[in-house]
N, CA, C and O atoms as a GROMACS GRO file, in nm:
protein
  408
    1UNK      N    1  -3.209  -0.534  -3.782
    1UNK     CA    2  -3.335  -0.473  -3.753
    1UNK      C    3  -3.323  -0.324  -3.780
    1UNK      O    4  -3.220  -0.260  -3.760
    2UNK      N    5  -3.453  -0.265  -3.832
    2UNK     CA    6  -3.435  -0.146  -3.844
    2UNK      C    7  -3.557  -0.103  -3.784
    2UNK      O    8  -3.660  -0.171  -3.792
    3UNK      N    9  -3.551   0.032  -3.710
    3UNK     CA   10  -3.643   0.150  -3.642
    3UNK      C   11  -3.638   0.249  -3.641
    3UNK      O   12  -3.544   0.325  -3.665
    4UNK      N   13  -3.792   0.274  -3.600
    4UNK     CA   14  -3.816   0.429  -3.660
    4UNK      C   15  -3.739   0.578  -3.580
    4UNK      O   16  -3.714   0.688  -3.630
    5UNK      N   17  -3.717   0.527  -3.441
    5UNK     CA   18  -3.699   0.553  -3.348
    5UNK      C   19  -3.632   0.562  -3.261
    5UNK      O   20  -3.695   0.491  -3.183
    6UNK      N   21  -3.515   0.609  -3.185
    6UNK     CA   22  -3.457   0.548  -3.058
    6UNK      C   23  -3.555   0.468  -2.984
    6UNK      O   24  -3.543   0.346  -2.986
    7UNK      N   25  -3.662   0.529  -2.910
    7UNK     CA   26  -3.713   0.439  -2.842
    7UNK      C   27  -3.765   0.296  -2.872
    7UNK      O   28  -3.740   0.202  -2.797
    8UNK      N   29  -3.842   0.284  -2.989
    8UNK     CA   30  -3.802   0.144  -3.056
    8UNK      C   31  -3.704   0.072  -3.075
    8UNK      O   32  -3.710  -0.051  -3.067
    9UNK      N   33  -3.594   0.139  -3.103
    9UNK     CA   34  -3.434   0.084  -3.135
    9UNK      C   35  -3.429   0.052  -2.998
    9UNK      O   36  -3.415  -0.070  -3.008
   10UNK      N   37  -3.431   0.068  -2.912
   10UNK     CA   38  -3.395   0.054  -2.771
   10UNK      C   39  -3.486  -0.072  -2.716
   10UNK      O   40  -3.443  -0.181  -2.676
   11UNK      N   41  -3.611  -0.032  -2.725
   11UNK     CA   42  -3.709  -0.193  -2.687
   11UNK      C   43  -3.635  -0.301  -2.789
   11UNK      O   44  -3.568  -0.392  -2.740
   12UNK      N   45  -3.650  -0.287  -2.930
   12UNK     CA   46  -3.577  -0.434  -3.045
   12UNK      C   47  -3.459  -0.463  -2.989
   12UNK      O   48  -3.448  -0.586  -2.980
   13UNK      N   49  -3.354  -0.400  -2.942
   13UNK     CA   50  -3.250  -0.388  -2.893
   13UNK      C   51  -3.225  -0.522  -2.731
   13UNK      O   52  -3.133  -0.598  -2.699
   14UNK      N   53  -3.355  -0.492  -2.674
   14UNK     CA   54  -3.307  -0.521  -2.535
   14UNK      C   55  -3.394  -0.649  -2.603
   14UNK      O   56  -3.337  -0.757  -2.590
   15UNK      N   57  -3.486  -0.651  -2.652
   15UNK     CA   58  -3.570  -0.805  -2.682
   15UNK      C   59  -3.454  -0.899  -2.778
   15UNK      O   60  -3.480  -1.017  -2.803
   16UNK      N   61  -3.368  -0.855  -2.812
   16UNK     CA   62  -3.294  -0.951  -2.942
   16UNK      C   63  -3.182  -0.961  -2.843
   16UNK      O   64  -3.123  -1.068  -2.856
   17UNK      N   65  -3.134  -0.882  -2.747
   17UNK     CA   66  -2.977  -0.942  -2.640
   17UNK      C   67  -3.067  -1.013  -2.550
   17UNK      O   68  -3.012  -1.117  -2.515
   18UNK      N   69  -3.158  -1.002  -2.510
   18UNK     CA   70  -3.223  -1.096  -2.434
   18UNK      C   71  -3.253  -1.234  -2.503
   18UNK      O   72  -3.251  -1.336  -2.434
   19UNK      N   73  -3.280  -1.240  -2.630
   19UNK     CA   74  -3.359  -1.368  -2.695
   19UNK      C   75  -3.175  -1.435  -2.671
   19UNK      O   76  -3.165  -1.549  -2.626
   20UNK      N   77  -3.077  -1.375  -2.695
   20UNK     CA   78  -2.964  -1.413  -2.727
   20UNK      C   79  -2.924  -1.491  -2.609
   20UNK      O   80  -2.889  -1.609  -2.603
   21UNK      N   81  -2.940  -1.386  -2.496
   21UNK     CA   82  -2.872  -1.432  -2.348
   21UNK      C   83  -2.941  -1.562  -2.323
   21UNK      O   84  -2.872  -1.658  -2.288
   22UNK      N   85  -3.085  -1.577  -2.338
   22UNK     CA   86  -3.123  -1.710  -2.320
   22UNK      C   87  -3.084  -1.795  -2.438
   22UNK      O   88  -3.162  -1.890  -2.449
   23UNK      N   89  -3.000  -1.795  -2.520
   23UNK     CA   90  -2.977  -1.893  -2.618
   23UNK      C   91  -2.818  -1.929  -2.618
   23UNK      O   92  -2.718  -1.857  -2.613
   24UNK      N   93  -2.835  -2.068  -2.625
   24UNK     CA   94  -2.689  -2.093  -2.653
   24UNK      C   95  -2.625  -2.075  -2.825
   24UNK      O   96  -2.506  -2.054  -2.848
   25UNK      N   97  -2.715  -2.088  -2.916
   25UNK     CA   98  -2.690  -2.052  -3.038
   25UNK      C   99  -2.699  -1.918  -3.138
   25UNK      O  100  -2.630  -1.894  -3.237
   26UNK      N  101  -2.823  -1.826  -3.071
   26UNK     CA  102  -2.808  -1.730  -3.098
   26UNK      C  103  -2.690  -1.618  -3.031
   26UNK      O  104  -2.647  -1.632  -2.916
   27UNK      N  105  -2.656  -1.533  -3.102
   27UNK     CA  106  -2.533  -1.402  -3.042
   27UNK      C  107  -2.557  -1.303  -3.157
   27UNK      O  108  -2.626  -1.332  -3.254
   28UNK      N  109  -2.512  -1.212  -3.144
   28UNK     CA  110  -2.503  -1.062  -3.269
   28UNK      C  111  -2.349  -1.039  -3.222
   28UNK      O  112  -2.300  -1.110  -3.134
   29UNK      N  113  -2.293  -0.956  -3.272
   29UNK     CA  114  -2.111  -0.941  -3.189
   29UNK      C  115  -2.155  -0.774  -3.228
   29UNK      O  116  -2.102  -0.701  -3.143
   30UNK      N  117  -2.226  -0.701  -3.318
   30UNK     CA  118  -2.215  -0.581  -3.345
   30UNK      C  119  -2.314  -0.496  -3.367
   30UNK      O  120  -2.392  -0.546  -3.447
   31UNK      N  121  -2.350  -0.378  -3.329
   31UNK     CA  122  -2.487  -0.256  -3.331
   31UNK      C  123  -2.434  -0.158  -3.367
   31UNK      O  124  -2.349  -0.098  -3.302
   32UNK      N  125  -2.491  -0.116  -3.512
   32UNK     CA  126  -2.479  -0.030  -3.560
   32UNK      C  127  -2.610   0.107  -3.527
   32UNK      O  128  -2.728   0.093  -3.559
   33UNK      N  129  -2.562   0.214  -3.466
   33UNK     CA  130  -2.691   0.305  -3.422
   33UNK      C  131  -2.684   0.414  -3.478
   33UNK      O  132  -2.569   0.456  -3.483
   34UNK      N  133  -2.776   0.492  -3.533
   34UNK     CA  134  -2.782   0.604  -3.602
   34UNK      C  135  -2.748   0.707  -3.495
   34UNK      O  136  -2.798   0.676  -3.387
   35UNK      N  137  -2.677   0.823  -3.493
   35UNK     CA  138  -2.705   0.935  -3.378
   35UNK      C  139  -2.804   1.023  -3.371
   35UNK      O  140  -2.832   1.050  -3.254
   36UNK      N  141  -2.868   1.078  -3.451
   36UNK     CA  142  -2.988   1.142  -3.485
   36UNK      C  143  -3.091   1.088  -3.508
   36UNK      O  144  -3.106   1.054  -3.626
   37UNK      N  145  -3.195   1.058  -3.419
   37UNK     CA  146  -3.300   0.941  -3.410
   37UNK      C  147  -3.431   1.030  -3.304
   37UNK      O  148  -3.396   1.108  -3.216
   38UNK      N  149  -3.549   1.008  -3.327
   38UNK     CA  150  -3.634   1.092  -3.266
   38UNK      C  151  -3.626   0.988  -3.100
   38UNK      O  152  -3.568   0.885  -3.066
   39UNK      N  153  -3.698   1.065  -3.050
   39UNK     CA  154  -3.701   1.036  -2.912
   39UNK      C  155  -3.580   1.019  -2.780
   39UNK      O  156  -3.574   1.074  -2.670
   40UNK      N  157  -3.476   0.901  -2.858
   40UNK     CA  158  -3.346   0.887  -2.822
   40UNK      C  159  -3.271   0.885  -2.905
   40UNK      O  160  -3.322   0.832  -3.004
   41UNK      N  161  -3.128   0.927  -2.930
   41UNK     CA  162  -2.998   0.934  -2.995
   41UNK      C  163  -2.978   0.778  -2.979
   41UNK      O  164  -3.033   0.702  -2.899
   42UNK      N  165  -2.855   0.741  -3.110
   42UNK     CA  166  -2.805   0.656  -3.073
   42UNK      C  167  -2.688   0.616  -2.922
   42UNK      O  168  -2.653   0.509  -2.874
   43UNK      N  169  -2.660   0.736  -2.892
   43UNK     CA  170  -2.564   0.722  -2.766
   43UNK      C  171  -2.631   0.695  -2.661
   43UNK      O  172  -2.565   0.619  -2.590
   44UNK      N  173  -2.773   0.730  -2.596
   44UNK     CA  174  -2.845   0.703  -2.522
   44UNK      C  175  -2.879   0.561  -2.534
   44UNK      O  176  -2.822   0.485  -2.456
   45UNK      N  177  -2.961   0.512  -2.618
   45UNK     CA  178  -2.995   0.349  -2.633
   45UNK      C  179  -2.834   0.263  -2.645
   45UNK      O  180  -2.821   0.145  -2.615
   46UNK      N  181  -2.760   0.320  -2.677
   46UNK     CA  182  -2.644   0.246  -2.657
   46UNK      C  183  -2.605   0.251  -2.527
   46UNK      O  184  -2.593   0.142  -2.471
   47UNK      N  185  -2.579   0.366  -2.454
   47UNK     CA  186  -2.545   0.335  -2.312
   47UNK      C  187  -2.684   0.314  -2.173
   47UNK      O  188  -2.670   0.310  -2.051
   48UNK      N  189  -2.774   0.308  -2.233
   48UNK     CA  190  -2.871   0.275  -2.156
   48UNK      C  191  -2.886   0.106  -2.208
   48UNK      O  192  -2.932   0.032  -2.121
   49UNK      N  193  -2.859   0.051  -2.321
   49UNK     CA  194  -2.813  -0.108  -2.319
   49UNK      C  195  -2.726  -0.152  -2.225
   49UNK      O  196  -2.752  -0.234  -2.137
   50UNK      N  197  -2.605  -0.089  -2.247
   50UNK     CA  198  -2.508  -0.150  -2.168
   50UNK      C  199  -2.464  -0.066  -2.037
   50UNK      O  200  -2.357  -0.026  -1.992
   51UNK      N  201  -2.587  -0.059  -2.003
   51UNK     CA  202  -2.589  -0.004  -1.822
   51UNK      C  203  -2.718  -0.154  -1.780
   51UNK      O  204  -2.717  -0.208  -1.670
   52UNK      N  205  -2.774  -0.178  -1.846
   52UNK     CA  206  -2.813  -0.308  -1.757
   52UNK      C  207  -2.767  -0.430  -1.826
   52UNK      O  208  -2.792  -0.529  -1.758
   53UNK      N  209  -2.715  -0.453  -1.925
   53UNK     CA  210  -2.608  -0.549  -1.910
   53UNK      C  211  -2.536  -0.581  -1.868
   53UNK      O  212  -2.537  -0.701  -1.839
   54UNK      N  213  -2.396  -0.485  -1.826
   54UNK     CA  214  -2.347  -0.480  -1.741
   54UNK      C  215  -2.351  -0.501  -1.598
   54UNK      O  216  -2.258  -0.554  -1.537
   55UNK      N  217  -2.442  -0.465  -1.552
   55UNK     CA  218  -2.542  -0.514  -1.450
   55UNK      C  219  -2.568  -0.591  -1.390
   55UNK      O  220  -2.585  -0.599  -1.268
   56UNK      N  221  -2.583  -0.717  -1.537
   56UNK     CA  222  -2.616  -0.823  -1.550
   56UNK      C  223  -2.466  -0.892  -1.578
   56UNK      O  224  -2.439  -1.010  -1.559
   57UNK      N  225  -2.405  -0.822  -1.611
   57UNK     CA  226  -2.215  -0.936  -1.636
   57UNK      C  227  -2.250  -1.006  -1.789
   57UNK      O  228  -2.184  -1.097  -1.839
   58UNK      N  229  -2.407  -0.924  -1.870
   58UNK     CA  230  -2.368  -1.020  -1.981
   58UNK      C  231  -2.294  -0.966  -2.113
   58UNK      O  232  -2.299  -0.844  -2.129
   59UNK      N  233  -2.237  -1.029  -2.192
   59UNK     CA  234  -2.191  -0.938  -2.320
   59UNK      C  235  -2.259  -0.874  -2.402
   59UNK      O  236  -2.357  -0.905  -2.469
   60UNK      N  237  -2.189  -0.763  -2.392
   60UNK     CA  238  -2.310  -0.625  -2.533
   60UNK      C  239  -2.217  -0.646  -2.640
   60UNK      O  240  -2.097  -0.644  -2.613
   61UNK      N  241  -2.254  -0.666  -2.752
   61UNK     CA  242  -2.193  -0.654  -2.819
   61UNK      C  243  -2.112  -0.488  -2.884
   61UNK      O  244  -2.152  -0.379  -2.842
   62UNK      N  245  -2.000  -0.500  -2.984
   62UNK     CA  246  -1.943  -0.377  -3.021
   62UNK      C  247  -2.058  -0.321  -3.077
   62UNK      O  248  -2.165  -0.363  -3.123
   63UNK      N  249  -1.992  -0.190  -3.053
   63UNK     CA  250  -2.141  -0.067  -3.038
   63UNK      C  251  -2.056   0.049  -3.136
   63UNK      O  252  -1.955   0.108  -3.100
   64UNK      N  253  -2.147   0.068  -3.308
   64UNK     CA  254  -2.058   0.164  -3.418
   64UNK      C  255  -2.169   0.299  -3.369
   64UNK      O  256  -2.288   0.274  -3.348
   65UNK      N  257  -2.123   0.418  -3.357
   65UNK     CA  258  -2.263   0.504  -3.414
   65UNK      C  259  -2.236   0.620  -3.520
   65UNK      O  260  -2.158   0.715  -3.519
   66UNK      N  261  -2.330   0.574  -3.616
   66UNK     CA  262  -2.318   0.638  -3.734
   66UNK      C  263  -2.358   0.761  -3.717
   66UNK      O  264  -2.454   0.791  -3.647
   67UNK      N  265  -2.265   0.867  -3.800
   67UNK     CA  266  -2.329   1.027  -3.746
   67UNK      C  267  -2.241   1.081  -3.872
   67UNK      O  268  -2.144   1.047  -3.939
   68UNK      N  269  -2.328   1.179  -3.862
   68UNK     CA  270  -2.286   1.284  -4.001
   68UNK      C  271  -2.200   1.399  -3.919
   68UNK      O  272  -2.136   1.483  -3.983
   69UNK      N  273  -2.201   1.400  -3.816
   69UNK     CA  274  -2.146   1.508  -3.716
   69UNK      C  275  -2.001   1.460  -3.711
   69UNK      O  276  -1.962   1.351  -3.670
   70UNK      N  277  -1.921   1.567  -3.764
   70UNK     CA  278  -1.701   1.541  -3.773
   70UNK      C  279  -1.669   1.568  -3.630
   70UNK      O  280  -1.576   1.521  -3.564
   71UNK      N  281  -1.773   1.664  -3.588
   71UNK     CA  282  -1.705   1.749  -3.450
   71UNK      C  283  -1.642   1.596  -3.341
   71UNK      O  284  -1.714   1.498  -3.321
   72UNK      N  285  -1.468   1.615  -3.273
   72UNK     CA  286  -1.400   1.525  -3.212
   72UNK      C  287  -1.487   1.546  -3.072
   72UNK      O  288  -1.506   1.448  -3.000
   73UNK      N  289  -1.541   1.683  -3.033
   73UNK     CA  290  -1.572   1.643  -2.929
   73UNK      C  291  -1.709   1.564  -2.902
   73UNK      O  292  -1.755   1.584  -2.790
   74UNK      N  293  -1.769   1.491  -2.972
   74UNK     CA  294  -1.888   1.418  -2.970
   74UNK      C  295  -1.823   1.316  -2.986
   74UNK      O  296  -1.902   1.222  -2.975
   75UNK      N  297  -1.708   1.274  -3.008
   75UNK     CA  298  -1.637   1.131  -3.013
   75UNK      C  299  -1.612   1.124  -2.900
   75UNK      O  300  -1.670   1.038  -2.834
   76UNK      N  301  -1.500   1.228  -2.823
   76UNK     CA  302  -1.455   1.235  -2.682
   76UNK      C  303  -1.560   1.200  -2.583
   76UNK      O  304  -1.567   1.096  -2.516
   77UNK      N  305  -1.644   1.306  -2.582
   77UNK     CA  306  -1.794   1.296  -2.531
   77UNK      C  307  -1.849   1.120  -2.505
   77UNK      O  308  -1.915   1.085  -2.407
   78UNK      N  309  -1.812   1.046  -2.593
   78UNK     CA  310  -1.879   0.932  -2.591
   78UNK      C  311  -1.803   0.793  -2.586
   78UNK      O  312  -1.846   0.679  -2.604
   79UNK      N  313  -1.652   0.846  -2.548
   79UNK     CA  314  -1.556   0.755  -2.566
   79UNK      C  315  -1.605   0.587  -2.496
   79UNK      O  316  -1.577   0.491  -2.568
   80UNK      N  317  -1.645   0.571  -2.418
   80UNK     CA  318  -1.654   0.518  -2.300
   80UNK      C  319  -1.797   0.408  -2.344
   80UNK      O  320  -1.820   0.299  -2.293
   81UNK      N  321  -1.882   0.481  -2.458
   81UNK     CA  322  -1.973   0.364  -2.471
   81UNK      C  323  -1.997   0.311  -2.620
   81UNK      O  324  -2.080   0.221  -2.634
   82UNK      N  325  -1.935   0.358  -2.725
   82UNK     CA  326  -1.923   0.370  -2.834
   82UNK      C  327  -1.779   0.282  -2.882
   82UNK      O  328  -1.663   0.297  -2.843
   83UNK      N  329  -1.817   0.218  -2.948
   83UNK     CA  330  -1.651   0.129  -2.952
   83UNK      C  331  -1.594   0.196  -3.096
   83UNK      O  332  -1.472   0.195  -3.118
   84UNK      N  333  -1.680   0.250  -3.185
   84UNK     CA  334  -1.590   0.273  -3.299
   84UNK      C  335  -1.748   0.439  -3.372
   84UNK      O  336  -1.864   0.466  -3.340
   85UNK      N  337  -1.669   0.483  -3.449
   85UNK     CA  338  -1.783   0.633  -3.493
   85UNK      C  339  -1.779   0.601  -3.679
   85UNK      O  340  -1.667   0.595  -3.729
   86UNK      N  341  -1.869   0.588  -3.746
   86UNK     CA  342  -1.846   0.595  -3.868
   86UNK      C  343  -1.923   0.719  -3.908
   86UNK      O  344  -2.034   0.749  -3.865
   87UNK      N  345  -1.842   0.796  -4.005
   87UNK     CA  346  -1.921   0.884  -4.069
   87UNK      C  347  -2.028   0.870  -4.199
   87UNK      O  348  -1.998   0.792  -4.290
   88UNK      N  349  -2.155   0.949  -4.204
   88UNK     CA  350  -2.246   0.897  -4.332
   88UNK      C  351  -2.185   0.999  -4.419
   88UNK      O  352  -2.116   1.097  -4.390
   89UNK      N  353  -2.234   0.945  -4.558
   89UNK     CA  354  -2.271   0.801  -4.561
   89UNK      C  355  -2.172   0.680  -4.551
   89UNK      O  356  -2.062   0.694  -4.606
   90UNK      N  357  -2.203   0.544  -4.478
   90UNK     CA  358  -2.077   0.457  -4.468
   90UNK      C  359  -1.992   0.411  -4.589
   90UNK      O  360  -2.007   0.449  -4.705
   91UNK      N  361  -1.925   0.345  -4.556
   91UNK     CA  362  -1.869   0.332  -4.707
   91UNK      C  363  -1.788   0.182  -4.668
   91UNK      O  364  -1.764   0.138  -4.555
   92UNK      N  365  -1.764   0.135  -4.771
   92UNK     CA  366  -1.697  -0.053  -4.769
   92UNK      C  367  -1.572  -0.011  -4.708
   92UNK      O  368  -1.506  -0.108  -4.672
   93UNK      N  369  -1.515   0.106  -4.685
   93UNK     CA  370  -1.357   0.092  -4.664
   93UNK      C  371  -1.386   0.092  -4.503
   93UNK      O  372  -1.342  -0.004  -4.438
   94UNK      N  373  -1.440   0.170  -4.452
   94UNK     CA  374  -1.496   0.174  -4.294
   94UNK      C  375  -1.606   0.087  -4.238
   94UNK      O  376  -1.632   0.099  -4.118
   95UNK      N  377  -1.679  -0.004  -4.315
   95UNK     CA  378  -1.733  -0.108  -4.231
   95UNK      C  379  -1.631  -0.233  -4.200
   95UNK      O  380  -1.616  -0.304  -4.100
   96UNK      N  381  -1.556  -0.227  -4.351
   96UNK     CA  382  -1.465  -0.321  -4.363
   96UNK      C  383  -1.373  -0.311  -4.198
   96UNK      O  384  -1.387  -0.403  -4.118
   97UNK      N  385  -1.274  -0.177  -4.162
   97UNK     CA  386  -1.204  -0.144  -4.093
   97UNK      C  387  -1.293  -0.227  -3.934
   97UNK      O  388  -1.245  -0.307  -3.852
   98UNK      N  389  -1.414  -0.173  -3.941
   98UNK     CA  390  -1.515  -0.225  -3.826
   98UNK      C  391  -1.512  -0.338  -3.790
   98UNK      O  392  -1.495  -0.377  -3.674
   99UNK      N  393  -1.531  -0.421  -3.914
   99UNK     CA  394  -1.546  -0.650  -3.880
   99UNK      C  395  -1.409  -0.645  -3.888
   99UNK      O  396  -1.373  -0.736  -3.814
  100UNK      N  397  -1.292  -0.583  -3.942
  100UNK     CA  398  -1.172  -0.641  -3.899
  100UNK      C  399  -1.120  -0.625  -3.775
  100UNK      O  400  -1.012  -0.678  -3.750
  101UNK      N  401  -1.188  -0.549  -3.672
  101UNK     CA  402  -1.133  -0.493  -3.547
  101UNK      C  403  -1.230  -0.588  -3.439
  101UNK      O  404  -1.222  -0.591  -3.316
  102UNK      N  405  -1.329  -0.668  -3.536
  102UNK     CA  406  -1.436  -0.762  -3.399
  102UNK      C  407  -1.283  -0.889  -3.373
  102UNK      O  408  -1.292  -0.980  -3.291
   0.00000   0.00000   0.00000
């Protein structure tokens, strides 16, 4: 799915782990979030996902956020809800690195 928005990214977000949680066949394992997004960042809709999942005891899936920003301390900064940081633009050698680490 793609949006215009954090705050959209964030509603598609909670409607597609929800369609999931009620399904035994549907799952996603991975969310890729932009960091620079109007309304909300990707770090916000990512840790505002998995603050009521958690919540809930259900699985969020791995959480990438894509950012053009090198600075370590925005990695540090976000250690805790972010499972992996790719820099733009992505590239096959670092998504690759990503599905080999699910």
């Amino acid at each position: 799915m793609f949006c215009d928005d954090g705050a959209a990214a964030f509603n598609e977000l909670m409607v597609n782990l929800a369609r999931c949680k009620n399904s035994e066949s549907e799952t996603f394992q991975l969310v890729i979030m932009d960091y620079h997004m109007p309304s909300l960042n990707g770090i916000d809709v990512i840790t505002r996902c998995r603050k009521v999942y958690d919540e809930d005891g259900f699985f969020f899936p791995r959480a990438v956020l894509l950012t053009a920003i090198t600075d370590p301390r925005l990695k540090r900064s976000c250690v805790n809800n972010v499972d992996h940081f790719m820099e733009k633009p992505p590239t096959y050698e670092g998504l690759k690195e990503v599905f080999d680490s699910l």
